[in-house]
VONUDREN-384662 format. One record per residue (C-alpha): residue number from 1; residue in one letter; x negated, y negated, z. Coordinates in steps of 0.1 Angstrom, whole numbers, m for minus. Layout:
# residues N
[NUM, 'A', [X, Y, Z]]
...
END
This chain:
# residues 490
[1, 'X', [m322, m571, m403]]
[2, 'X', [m329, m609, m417]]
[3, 'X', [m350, m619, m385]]
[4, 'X', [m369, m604, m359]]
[5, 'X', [m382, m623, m323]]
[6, 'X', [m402, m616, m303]]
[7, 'X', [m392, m601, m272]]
[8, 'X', [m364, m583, m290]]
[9, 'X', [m355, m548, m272]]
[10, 'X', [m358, m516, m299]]
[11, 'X', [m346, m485, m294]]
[12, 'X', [m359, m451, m305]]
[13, 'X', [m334, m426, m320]]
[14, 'X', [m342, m407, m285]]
[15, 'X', [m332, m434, m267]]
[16, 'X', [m370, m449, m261]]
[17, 'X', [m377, m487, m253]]
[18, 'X', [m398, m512, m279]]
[19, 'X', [m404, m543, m274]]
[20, 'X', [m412, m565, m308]]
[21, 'X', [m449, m582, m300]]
[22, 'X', [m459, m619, m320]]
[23, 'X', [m481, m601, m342]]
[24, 'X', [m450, m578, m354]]
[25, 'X', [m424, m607, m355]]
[26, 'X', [m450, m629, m377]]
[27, 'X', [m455, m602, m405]]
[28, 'X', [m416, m591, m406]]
[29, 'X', [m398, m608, m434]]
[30, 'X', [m361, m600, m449]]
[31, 'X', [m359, m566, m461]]
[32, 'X', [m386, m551, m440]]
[33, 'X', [m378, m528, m417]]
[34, 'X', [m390, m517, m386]]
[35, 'X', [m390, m477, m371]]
[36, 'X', [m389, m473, m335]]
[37, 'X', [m412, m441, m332]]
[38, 'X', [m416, m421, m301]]
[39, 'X', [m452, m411, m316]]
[40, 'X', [m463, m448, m326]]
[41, 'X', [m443, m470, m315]]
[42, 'X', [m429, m495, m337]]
[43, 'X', [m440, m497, m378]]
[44, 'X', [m434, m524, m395]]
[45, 'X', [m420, m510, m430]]
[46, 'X', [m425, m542, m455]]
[47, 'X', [m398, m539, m482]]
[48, 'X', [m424, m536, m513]]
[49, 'X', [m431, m502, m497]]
[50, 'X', [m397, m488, m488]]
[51, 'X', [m389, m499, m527]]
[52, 'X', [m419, m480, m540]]
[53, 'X', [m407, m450, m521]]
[54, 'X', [m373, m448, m528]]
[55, 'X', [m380, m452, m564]]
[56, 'X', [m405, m421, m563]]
[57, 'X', [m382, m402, m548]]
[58, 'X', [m356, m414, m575]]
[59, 'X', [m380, m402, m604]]
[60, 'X', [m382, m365, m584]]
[61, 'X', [m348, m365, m572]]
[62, 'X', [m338, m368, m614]]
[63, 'X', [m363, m342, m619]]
[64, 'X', [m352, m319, m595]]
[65, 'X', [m317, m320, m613]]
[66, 'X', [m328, m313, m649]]
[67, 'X', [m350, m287, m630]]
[68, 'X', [m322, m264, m633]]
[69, 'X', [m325, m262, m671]]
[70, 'X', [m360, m255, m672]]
[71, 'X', [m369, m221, m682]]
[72, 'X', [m398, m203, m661]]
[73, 'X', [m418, m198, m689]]
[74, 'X', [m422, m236, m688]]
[75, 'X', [m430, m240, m655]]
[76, 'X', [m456, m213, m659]]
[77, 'X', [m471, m232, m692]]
[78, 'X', [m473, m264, m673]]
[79, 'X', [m504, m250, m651]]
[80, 'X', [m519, m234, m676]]
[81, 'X', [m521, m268, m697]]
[82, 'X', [m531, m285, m663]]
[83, 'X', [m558, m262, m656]]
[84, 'X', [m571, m263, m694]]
[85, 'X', [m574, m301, m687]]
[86, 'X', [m594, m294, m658]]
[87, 'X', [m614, m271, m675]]
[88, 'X', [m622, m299, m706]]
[89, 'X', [m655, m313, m696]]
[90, 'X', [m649, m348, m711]]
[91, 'X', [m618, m345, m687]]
[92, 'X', [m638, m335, m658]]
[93, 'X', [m666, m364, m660]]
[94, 'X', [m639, m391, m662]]
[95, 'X', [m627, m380, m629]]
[96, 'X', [m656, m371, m614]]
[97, 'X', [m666, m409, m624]]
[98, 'X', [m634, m419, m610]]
[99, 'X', [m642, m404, m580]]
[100, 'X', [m676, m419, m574]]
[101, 'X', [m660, m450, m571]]
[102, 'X', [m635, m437, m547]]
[103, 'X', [m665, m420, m523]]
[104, 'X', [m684, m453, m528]]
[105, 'X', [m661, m475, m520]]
[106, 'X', [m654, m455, m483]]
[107, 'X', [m686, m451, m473]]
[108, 'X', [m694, m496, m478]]
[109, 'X', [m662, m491, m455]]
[110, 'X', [m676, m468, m432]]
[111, 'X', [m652, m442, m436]]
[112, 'X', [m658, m400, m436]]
[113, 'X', [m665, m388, m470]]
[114, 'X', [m665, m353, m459]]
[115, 'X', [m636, m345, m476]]
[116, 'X', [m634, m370, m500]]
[117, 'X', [m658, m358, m529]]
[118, 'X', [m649, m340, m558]]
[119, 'X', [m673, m308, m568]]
[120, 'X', [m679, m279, m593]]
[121, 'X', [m667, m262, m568]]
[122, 'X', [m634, m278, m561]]
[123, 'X', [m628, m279, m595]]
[124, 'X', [m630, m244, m597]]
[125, 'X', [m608, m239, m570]]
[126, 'X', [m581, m263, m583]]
[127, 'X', [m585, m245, m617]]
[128, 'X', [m582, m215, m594]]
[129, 'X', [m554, m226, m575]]
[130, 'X', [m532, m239, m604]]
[131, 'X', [m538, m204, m622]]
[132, 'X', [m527, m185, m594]]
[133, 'X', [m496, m204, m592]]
[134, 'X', [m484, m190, m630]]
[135, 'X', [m490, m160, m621]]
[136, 'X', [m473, m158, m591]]
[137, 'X', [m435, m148, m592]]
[138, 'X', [m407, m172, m588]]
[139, 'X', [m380, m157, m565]]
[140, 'X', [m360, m189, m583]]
[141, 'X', [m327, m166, m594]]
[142, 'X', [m341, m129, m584]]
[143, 'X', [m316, m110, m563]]
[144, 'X', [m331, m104, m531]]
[145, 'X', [m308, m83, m512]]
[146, 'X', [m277, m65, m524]]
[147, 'X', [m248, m54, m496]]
[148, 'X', [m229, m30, m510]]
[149, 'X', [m189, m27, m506]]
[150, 'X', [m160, m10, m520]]
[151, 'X', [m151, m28, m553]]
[152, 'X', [m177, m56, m547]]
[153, 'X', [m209, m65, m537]]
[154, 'X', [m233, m96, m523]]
[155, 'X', [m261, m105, m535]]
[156, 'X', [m287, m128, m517]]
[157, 'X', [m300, m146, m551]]
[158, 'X', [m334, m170, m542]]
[159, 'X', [m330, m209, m553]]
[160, 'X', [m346, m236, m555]]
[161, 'X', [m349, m255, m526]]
[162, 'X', [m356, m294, m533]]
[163, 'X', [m375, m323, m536]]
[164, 'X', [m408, m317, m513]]
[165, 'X', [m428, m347, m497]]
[166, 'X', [m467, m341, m491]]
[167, 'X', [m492, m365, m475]]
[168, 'X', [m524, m363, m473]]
[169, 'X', [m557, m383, m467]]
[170, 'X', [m588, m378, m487]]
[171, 'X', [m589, m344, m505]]
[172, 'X', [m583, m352, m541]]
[173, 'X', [m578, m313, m545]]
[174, 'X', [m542, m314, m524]]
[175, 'X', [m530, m328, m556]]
[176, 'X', [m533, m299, m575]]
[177, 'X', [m520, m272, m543]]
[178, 'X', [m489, m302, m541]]
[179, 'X', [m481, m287, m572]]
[180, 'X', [m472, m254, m565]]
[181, 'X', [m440, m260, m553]]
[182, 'X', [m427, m263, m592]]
[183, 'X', [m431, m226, m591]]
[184, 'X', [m398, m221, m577]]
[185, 'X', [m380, m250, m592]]
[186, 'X', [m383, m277, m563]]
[187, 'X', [m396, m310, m570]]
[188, 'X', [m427, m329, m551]]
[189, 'X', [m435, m364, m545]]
[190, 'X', [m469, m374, m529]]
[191, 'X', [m486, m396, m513]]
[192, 'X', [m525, m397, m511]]
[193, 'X', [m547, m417, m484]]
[194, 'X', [m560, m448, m500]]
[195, 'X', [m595, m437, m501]]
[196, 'X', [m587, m408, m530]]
[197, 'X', [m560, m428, m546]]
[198, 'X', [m578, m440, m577]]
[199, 'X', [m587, m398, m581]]
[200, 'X', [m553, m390, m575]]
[201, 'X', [m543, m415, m603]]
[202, 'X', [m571, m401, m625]]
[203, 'X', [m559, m365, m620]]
[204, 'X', [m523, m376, m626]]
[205, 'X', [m530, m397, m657]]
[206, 'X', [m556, m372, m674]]
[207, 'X', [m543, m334, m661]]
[208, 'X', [m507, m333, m644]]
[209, 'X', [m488, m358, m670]]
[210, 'X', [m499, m347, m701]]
[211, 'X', [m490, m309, m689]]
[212, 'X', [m456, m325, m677]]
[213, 'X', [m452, m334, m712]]
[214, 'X', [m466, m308, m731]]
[215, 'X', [m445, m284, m715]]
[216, 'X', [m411, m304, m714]]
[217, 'X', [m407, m304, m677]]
[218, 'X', [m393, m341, m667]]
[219, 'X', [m414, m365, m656]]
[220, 'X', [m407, m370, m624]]
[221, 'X', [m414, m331, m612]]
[222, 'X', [m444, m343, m603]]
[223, 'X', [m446, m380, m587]]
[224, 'X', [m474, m399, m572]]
[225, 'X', [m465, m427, m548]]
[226, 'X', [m488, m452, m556]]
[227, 'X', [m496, m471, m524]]
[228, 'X', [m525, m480, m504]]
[229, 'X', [m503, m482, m471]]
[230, 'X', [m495, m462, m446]]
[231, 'X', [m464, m478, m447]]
[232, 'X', [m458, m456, m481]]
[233, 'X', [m459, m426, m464]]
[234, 'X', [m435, m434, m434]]
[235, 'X', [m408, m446, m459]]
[236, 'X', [m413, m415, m482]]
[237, 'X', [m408, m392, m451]]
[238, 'X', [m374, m411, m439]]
[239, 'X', [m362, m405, m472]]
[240, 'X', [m331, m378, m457]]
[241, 'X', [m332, m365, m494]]
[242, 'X', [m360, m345, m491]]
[243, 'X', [m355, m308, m486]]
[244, 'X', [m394, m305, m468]]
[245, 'X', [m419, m327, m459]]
[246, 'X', [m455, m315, m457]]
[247, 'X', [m481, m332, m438]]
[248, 'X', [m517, m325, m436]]
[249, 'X', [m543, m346, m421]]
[250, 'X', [m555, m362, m387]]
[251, 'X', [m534, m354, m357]]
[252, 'X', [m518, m387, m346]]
[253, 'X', [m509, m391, m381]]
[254, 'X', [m492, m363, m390]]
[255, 'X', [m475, m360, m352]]
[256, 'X', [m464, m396, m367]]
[257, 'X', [m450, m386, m401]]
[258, 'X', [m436, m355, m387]]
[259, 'X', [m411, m371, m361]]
[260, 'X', [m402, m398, m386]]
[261, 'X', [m392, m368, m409]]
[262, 'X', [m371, m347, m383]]
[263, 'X', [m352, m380, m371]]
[264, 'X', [m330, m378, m402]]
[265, 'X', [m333, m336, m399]]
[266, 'X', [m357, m332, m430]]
[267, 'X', [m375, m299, m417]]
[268, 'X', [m415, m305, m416]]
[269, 'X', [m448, m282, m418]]
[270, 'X', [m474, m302, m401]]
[271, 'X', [m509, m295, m406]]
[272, 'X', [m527, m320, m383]]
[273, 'X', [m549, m312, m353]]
[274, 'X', [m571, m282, m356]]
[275, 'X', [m606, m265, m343]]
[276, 'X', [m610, m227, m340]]
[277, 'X', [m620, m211, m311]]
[278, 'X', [m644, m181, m305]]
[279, 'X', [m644, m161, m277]]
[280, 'X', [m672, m140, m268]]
[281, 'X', [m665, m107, m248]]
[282, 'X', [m690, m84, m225]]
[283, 'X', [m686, m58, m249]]
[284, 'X', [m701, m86, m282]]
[285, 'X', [m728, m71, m301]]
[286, 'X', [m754, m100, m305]]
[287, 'X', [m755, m98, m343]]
[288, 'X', [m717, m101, m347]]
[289, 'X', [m717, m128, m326]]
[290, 'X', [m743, m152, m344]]
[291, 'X', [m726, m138, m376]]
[292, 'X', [m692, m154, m370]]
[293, 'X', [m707, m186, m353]]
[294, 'X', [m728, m190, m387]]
[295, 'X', [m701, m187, m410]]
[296, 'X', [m672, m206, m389]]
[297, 'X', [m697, m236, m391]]
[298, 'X', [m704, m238, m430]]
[299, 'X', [m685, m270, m430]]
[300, 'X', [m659, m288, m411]]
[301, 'X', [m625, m288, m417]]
[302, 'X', [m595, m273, m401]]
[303, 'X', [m605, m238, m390]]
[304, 'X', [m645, m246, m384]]
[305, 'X', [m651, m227, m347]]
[306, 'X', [m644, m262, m325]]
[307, 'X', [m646, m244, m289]]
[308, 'X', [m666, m213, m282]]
[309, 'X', [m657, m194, m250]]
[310, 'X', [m686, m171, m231]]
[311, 'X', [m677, m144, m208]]
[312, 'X', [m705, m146, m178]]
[313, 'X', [m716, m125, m154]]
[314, 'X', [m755, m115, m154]]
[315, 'X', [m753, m116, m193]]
[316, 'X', [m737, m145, m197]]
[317, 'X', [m769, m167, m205]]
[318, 'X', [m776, m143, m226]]
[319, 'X', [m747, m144, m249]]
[320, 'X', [m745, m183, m249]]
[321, 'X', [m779, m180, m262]]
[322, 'X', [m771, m161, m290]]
[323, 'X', [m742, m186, m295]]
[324, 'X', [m768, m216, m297]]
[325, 'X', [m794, m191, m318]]
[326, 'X', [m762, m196, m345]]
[327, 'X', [m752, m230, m340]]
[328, 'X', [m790, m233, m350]]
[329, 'X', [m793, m219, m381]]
[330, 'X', [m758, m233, m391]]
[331, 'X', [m772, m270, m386]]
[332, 'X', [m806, m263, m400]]
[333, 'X', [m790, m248, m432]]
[334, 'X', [m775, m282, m435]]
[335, 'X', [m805, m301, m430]]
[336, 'X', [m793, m316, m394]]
[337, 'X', [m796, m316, m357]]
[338, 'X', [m762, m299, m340]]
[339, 'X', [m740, m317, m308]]
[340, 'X', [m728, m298, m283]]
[341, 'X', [m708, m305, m255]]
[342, 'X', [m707, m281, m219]]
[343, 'X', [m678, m282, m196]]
[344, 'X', [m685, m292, m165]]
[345, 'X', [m695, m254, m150]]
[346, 'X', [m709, m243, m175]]
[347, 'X', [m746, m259, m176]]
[348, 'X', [m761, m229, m170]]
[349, 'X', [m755, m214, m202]]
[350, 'X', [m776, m243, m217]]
[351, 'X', [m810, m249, m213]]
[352, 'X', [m812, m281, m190]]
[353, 'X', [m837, m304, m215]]
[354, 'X', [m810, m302, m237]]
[355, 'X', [m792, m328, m218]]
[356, 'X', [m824, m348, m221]]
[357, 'X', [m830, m344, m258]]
[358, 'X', [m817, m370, m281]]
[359, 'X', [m811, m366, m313]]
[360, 'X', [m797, m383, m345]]
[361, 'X', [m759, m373, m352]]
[362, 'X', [m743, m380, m380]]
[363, 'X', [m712, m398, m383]]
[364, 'X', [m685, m414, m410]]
[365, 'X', [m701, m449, m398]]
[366, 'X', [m740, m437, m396]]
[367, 'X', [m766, m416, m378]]
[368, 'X', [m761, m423, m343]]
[369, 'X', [m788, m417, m316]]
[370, 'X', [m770, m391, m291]]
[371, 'X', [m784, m363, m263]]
[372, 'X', [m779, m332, m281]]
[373, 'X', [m757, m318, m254]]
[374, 'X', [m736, m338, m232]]
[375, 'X', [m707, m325, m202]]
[376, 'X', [m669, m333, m209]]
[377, 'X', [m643, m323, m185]]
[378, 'X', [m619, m290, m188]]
[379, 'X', [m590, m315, m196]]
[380, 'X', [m610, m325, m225]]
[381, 'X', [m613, m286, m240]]
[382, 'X', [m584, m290, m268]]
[383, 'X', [m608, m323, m286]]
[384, 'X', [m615, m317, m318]]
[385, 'X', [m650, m329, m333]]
[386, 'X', [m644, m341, m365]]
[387, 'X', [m681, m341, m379]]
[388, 'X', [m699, m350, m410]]
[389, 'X', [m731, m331, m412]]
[390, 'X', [m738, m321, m378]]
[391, 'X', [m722, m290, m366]]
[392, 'X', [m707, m297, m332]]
[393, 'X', [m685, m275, m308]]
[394, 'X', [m674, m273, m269]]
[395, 'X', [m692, m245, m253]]
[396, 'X', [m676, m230, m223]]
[397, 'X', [m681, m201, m196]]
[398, 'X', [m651, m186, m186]]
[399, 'X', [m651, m153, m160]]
[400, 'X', [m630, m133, m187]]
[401, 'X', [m612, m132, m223]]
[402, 'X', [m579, m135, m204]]
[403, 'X', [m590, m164, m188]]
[404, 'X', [m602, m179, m221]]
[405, 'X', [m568, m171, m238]]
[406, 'X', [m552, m186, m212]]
[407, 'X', [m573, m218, m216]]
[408, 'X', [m564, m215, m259]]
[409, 'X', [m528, m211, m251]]
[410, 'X', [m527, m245, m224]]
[411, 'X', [m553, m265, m244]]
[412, 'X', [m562, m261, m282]]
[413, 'X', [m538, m267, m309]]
[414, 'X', [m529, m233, m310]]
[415, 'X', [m544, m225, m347]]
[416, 'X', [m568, m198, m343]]
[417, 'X', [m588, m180, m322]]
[418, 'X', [m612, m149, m327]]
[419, 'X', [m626, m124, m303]]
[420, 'X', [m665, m108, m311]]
[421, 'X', [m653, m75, m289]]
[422, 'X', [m664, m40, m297]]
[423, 'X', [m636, m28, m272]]
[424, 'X', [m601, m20, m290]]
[425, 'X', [m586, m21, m256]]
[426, 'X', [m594, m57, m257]]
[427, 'X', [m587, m66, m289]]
[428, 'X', [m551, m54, m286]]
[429, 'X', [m548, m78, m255]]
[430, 'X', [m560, m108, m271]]
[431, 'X', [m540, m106, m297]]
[432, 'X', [m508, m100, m279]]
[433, 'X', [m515, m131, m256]]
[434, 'X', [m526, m150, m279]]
[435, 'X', [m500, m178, m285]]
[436, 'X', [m511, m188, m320]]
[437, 'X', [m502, m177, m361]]
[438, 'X', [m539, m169, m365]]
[439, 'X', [m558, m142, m348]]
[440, 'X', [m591, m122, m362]]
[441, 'X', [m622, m103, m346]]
[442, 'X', [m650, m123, m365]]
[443, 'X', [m655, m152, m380]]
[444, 'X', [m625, m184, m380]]
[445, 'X', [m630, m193, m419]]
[446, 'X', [m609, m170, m431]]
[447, 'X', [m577, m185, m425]]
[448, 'X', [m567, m202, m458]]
[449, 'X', [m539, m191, m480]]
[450, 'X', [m557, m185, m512]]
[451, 'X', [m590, m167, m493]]
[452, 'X', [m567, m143, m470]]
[453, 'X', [m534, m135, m490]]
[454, 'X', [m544, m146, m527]]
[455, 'X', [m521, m171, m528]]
[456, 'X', [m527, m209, m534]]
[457, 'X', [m521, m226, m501]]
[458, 'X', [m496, m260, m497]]
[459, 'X', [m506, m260, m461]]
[460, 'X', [m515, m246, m429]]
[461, 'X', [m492, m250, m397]]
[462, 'X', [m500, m245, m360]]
[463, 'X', [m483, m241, m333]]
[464, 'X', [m490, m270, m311]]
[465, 'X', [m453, m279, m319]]
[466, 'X', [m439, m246, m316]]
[467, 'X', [m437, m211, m333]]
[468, 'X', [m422, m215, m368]]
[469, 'X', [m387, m200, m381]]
[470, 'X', [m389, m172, m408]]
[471, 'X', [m424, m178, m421]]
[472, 'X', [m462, m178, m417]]
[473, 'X', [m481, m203, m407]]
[474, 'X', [m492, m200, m441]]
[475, 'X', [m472, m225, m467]]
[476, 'X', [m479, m213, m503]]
[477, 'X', [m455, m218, m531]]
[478, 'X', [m434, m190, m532]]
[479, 'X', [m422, m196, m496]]
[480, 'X', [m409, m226, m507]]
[481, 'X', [m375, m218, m518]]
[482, 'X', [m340, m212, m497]]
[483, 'X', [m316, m181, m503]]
[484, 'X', [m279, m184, m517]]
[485, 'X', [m251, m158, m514]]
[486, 'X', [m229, m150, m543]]
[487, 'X', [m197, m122, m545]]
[488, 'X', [m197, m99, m574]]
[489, 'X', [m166, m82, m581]]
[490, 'X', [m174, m44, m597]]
END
């Protein structure tokens, strides 16, 4: 396209309507391109950016090729040199100085550091993470079902699958889960949001490259896409070489990259919206409810309790004051007041000066002088609270755990949900209504990859977009891989 107007008609590859405004026709200039997106409309793609992409996915698309020569013992080498870099102190403080920048820089800007800073902590778990990758097995080449016949036989043989896309926003740690996907093979390009992109580069330059070399695996197994813009990411993910794209991050962005990736039929696992729910039976024992509302609010992040449910009847207040005895002691341990918000109905499981109580909350921009509880309406259930340092959920009465169920399945995300039930009867009925990948009795935490199965985790994927083919919602490395069929004579 060498000119764009405005007023020009756009279509969407479903057939969907755009209309190129001034703004878009002002900043278009030979070579850009623009994506009609059913998600987001229309994104301008400026050609510096579709040339940044294409070239990583060059680099990994070479790598992916010489791949095939590359012993396993290499591969498995490569994190343990990774995670001895990690490990090297003098290592360590340059990124951690690296990433000071990064979390200073976003919070001048106003934007959620949350995420964004780099710990002893998540250097253990990247050092954990990249560990558990070597010695996990590679189903690269391992026969994985033989069918037997007279004279010959077929053998299902795993393979590798590709080149795999991630982006991600501010979790400097993704870099080194991203990686896990050379466990089978495959190749991975990412793209990191623009507030962790000087980490990213840090990790890359002082860990993942020197183990690339070290170990002889080609360059380009591992590429970083190095762009501040959005832009990046959507040109990476209509790349139709890619075998997967990952994305993890805020909803509307990863509903984004994920249609722009099925439109030329690259299969996705999205990761975006989340926010457990808890659902609180008649048959709850008061200390296993507080203990699961403590520990599902330790910090936020995808499976933090978001909505909490409250069977009522005459012991309704009752149990939605043990509910707010929790969310308590989860903000005090962290040194803050808590937010909650009531659907309309539901006041009564509240004390009313609540409502009349103002308090300082928290958020990526500064505290901000709120009433500590405030109504929403039912339509309003599935919102997820992204919060800093104030814990913050939806608290609703419901008249039964079928009836909350039936709220999950219409409103949330569809992630997870736990029942506090002493009743096995019950407990068999949630969790055959339930319409989600993730279903416990206690506390929401648990559902990560590396705490639950004892495998690094790529991702997490819900099922607001539907029940996935084949696999967990769980993506970890050695699910990354596709299956090929050979005939052996005998």
């Amino acid at each position: 396209m060498l000119d764009l107007k405005p007023g020009s008609v756009v279509l969407s590859p479903h057939g969907r309507t755009f209309v190129v405004d001034d703004a878009l026709a002002s900043a278009f200039r030979p070579g850009d391109r623009v994506l009609a997106n059913d998600v987001a409309g229309l994104l301008h793609v400026p050609e510096q950016e579709l040339t940044r992409a294409r070239d990583a996915v060059d680099r990994a698309a070479g790598a992916f090729e010489a791949m095939h020569a590359v012993a396993d013992d290499a591969v498995v080498a490569f994190y343990g040199e990774a995670a001895r870099a990690l490990e090297d102190d003098g290592v360590w403080e340059r990124i951690a100085a690296v990433n000071a920048e990064d979390v200073a820089s976003a919070r001048r800007r106003g934007r959620s550091t949350t995420r964004l800073g780099v710990s002893d902590a998540m250097r253990a778990k990247m050092i954990e993470g990249l560990s558990g990758w070597a010695a996990m097995p590679s189903r690269r080449g391992a026969v994985l079902e033989t069918v037997q016949h007279d004279g010959f036989r077929i053998e299902m043989i795993g393979a590798a699958l590709g080149i795999v896309a991630f982006v991600f926003e501010g979790r400097p740690n993704v870099l080194a889960d991203a990686c896990g996907v050379l466990r089978g093979g495959n190749a991975v390009v990412f793209r990191i949001g623009a507030d962790a992109l000087a980490t990213a580069r840090a990790i890359m330059s002082l860990a993942i490259e020197p183990a690339l070399t070290a170990t002889g695996l080609p360059a380009g197994a591992v590429s970083l896409l190095d762009s501040r813009a959005h832009a990046a990411g959507w040109a990476l993910f209509m790349d139709s070489r890619l075998a997967l794209a990952v994305a993890r991050g805020s909803g509307h962005a990863v509903k984004t990259l994920g249609s722009l990736a099925q439109s030329v039929g690259t299969p996705v696992s999205l990761h975006g919206t989340g926010g457990a729910w808890i659902m609180v039976s008649e048959y709850a024992a008061d200390r296993d409810v507080h203990d699961a509302v403590v520990r599902s609010l330790d910090r936020k992040v995808c499976n933090t309790l978001n909505t909490c449910c409250v069977v009522g009847g005459a012991d309704g207040a009752h149990r939605g004051s043990i509910v707010l005895g929790a969310l308590q002691e989860a903000a005090r341990t962290r040194g803050h007041p808590y937010k909650l918000h009531v659907v309309e109905g539901s006041e009564r499981l509240v004390p009313a000066e609540l409502f009349e109580h103002t308090v300082n909350i928290a958020r990526a921009d500064g505290a901000v002088a709120e009433p500590q509880a405030e109504t929403i309406a039912m339509d309003r259930l599935g919102t997820e609270w992204e919060w800093e340092e104030a814990p913050e959920i939806t608290l609703l009465g419901v008249d039964s755990i079928d009836q909350a169920v039936g709220l999950f399945n219409r409103y949330s995300p569809r992630l997870v949900a736990s029942l506090i039930s002493s009743a096995p009867a019950e407990q068999e009925r949630f969790f055959s209504a339930l319409d989600a990948p993730f279903s416990g009795d206690g506390h929401t935490r648990w559902v990560d990859g590396q705490f639950a199965l004892n495998k690094p985790e790529l991702g997490l994927s819900n099922w607001e977009n539907g029940r996935l083919f084949g696999r967990s919602g769980v993506l970890t490395g050695d699910s990354v891989y596709t299956v090929r069929t050979r005939y052996v004579t005998e």
